[in-house]
VOPAGU-2260 file (C-alpha; in pm, 1 decimal, decimal comma):
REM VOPAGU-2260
SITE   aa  ch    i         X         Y         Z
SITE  UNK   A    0       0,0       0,0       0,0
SITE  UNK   A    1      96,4     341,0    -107,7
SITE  UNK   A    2     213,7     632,1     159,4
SITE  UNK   A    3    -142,5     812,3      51,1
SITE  UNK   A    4    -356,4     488,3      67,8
SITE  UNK   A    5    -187,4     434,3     441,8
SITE  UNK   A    6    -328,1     763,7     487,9
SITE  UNK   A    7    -662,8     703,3     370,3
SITE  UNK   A    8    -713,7     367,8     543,7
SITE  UNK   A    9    -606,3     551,8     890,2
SITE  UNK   A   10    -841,7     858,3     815,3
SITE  UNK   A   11   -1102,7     577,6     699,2
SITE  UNK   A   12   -1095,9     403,6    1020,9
SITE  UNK   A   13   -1193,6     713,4    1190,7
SITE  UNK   A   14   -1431,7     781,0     965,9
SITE  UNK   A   15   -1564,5     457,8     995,7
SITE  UNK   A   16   -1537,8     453,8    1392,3
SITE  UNK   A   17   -1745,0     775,1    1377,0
SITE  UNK   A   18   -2002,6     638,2    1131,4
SITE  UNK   A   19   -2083,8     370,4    1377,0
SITE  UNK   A   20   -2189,9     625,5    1662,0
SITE  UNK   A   21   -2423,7     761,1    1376,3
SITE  UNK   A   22   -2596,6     395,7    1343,5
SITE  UNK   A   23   -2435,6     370,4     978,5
SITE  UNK   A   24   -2175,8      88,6     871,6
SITE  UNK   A   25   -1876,7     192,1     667,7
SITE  UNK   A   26   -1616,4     -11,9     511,5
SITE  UNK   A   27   -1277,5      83,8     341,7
SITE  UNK   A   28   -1133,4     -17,0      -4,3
SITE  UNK   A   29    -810,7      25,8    -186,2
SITE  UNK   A   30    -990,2     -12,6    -522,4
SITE  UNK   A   31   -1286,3      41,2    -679,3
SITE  UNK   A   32   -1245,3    -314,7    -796,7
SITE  UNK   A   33   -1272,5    -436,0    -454,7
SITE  UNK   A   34   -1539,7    -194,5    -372,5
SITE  UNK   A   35   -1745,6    -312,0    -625,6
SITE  UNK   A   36   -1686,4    -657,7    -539,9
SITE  UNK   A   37   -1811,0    -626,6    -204,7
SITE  UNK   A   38   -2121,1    -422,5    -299,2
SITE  UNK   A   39   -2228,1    -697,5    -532,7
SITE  UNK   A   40   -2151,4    -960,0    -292,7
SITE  UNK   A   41   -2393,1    -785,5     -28,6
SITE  UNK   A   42   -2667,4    -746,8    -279,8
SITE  UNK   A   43   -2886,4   -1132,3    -320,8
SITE  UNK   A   44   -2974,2   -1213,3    -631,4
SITE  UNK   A   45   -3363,5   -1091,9    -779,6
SITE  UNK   A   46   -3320,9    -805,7    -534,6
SITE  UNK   A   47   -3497,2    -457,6    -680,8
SITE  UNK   A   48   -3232,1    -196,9    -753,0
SITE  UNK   A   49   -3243,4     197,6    -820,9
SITE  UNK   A   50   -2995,5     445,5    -833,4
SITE  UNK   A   51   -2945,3     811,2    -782,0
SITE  UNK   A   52   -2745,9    1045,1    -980,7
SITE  UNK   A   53   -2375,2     983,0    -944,2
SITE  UNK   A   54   -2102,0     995,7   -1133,0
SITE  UNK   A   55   -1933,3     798,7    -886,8
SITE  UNK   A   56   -2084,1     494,4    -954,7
SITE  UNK   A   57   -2045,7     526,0   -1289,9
SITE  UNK   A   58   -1656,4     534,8   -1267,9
SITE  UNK   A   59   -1609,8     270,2   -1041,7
SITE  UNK   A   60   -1784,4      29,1   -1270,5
SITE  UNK   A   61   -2064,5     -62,6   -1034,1
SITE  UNK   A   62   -2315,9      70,0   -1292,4
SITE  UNK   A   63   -2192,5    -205,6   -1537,8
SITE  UNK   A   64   -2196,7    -493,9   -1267,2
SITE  UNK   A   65   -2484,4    -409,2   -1156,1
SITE  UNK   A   66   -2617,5    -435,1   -1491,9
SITE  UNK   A   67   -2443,6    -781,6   -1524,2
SITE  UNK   A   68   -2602,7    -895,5   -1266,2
SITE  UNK   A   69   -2950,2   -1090,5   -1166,3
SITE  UNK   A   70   -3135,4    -795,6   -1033,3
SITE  UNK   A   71   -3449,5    -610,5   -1099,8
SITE  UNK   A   72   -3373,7    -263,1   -1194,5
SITE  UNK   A   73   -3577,3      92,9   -1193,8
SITE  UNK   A   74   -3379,6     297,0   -1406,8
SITE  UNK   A   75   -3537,8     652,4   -1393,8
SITE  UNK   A   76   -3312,3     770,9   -1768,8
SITE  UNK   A   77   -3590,9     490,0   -1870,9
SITE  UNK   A   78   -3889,3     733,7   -1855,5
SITE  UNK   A   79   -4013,3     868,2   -2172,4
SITE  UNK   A   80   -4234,1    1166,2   -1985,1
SITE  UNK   A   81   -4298,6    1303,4   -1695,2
SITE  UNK   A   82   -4592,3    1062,5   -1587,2
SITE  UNK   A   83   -4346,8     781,8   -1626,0
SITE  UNK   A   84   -4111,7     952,5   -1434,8
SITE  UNK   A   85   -4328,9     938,1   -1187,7
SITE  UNK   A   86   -4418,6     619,7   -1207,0
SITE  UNK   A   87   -4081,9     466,0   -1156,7
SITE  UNK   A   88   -4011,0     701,4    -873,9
SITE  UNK   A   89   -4277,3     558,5    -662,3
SITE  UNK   A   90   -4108,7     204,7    -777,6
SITE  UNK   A   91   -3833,5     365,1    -640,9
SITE  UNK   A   92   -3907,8     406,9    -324,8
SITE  UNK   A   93   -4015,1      56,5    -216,1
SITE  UNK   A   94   -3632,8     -82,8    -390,3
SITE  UNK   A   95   -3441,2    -344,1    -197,5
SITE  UNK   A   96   -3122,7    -132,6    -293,7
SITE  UNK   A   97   -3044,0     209,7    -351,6
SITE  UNK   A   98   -2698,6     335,1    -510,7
SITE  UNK   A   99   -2566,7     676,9    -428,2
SITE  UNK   A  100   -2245,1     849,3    -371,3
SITE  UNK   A  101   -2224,3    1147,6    -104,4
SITE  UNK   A  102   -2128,6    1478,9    -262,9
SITE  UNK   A  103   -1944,9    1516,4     105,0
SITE  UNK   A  104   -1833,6    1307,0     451,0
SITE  UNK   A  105   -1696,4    1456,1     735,2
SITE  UNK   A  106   -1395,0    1290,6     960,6
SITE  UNK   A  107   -1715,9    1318,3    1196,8
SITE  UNK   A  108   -1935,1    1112,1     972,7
SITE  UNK   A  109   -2183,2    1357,0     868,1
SITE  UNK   A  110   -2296,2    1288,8     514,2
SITE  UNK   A  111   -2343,2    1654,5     301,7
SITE  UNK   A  112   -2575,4    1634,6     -48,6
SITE  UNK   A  113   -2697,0    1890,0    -243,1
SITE  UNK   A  114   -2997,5    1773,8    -491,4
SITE  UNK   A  115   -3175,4    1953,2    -723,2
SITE  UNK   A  116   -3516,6    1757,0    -749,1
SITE  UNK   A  117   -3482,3    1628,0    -451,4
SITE  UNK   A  118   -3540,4    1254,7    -539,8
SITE  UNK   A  119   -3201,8    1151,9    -450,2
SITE  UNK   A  120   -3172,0    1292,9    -103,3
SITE  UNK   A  121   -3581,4    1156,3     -32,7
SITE  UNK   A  122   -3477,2     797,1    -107,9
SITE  UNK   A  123   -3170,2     851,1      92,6
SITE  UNK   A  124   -3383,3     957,7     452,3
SITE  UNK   A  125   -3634,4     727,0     359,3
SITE  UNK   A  126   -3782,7     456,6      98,7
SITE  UNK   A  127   -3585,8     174,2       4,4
SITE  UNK   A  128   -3468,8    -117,3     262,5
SITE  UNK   A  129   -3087,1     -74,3     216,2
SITE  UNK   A  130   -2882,3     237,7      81,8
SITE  UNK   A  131   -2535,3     153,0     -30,4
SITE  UNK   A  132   -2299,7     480,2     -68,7
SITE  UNK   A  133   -2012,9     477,0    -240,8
SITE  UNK   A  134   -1708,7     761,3    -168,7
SITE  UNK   A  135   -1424,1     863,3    -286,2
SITE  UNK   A  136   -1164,3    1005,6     -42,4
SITE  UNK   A  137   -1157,7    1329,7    -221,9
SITE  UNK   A  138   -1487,0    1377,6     -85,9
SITE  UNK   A  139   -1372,3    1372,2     267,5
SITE  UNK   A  140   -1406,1    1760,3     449,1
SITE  UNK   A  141   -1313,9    1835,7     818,7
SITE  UNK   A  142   -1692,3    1975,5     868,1
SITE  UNK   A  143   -2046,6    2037,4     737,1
SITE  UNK   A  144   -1989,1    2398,4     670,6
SITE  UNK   A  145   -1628,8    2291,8     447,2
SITE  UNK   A  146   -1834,8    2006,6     279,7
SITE  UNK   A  147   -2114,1    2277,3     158,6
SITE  UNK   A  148   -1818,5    2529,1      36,6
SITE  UNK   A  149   -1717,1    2178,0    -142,0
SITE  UNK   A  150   -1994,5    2061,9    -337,8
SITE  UNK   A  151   -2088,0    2443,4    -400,6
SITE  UNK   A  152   -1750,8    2537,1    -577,5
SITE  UNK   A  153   -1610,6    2186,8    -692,1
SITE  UNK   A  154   -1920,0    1950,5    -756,8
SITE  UNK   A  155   -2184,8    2167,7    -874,5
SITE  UNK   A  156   -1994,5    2376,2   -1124,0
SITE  UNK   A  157   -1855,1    2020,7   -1287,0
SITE  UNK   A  158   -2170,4    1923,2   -1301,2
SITE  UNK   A  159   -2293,3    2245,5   -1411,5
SITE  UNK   A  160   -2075,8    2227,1   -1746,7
SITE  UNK   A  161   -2154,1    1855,7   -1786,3
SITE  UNK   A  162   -2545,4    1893,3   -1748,6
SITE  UNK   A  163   -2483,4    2199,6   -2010,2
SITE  UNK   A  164   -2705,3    2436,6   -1793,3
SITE  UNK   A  165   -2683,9    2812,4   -1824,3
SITE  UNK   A  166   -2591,8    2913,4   -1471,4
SITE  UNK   A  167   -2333,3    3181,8   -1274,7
SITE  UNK   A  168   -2101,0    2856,6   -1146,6
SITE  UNK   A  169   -2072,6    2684,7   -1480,1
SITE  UNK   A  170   -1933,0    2998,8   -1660,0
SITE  UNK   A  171   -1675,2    3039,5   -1365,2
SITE  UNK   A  172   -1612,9    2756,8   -1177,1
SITE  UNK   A  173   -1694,2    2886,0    -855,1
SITE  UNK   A  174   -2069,1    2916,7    -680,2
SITE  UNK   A  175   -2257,6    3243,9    -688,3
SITE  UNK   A  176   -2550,7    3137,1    -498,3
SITE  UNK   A  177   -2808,4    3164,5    -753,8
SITE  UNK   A  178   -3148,7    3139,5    -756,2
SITE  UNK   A  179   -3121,9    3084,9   -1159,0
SITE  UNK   A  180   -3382,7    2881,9   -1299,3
SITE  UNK   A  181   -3148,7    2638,9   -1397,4
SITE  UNK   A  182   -3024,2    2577,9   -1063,3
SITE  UNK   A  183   -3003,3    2242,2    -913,2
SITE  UNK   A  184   -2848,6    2371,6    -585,7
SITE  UNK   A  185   -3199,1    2328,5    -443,8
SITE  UNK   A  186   -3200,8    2084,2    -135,4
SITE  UNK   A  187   -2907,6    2078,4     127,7
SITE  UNK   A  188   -2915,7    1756,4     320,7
SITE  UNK   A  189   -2684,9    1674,3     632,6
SITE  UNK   A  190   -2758,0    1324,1     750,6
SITE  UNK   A  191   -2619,1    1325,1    1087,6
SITE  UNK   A  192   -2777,6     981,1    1205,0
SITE  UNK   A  193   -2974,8     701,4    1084,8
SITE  UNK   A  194   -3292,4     599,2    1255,5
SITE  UNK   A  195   -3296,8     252,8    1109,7
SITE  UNK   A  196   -3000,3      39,9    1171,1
SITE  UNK   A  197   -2809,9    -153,2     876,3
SITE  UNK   A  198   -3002,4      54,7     646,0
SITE  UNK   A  199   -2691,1     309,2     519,6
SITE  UNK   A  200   -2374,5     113,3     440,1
SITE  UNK   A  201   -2083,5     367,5     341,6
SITE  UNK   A  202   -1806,5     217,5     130,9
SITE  UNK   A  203   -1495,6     422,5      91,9
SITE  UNK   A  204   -1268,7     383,5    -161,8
SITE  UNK   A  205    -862,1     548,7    -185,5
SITE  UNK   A  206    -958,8     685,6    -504,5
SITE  UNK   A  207   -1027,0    1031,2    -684,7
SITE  UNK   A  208   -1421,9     985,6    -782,8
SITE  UNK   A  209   -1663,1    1108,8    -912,7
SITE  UNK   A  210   -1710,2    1523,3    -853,7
């Protein structure tokens, strides 16, 4: 192991440590590889499966296993208008599994999203059984108020330019608070504790992902 994965897999184990007082699991990885491995190992066979937004999950490959894989999926790209969209969002809700990434952890185990619809951070509180979150270590922030200032000036104005909208962030990199139309900067989320034990599984990985 690498200087900088030591590193990570100390600053995990806090993490980790911390998560636990906050009724959520966590578990570290070197690899996505091995992350992935261990989320699909977790999941049984014929379970229902959803996903929220995330880059994340994209990059470490779990999008494609996942596909591989024996499940039932509720893929909301899948809806061909709004009604449908709908639809599959209340499917959504009663999955087995739902895959997200965090846009920020704390060393304290807080976990910081910003949403724009907001269906991501609902089926995150509550909805399906089990919510597996995948991290990378470049997501990890000292506090709630540092993970904010994160996703506001890193995350969202990536996303901003990939999403091609016409706001303040994506034309300079850096947040501007807007109330543009366009914005998705519309729900901020701090999960400080889960009510439901076993229910939010955190899986860190001592990689650079997603935004």
């Amino acid at each position: 192991m690498s200087p900088k994965k030591e590193a990570f897999s100390a600053m995990a184990k806090t993490i980790i440590e911390n998560l636990q007082k906050r009724n959520m699991e966590g578990y570290f990885f070197e690899s996505s590889a091995d992350c992935v491995k261990a989320v699909i190992d977790s999941i049984p066979q014929g379970s229902v499966i959803s996903w929220g937004g995330s880059e994340t999950i994209k990059e470490t490959g779990l999008m494609d296993a996942v596909h591989n894989g024996a499940y039932e999926l509720i893929d909301r790209a899948a809806a061909r208008n709004p009604e449908e969209a709908r639809a599959l969002y209340t499917k959504t809700v009663l999955a087995d599994y739902y895959l997200i990434s965090s846009n920020a952890v704390t060393i304290e185990g807080e976990l910081i999203n910003i949403d724009g619809n907001g269906n991501r951070v609902a089926c995150l509180i509550q909805g399906p059984s089990h919510v597996i979150i995948v991290v990378g270590m470049n997501k990890i922030v000292t506090d709630v108020e540092s993970g904010v200032a994160r996703v506001r000036n890193m995350a969202s104005p990536a996303n901003a330019v990939r999403l091609n909208r016409k706001l303040p962030c994506a034309a300079t990199g850096h947040c501007h608070d807007c109330l543009s139309p366009e914005c998705f900067c519309n729900q901020i989320v701090v999960t400080r504790r889960s009510g439901h034990t076993g229910r939010i599984k955190v899986y860190l990985v001592a990689e650079d992902l997603g935004y």
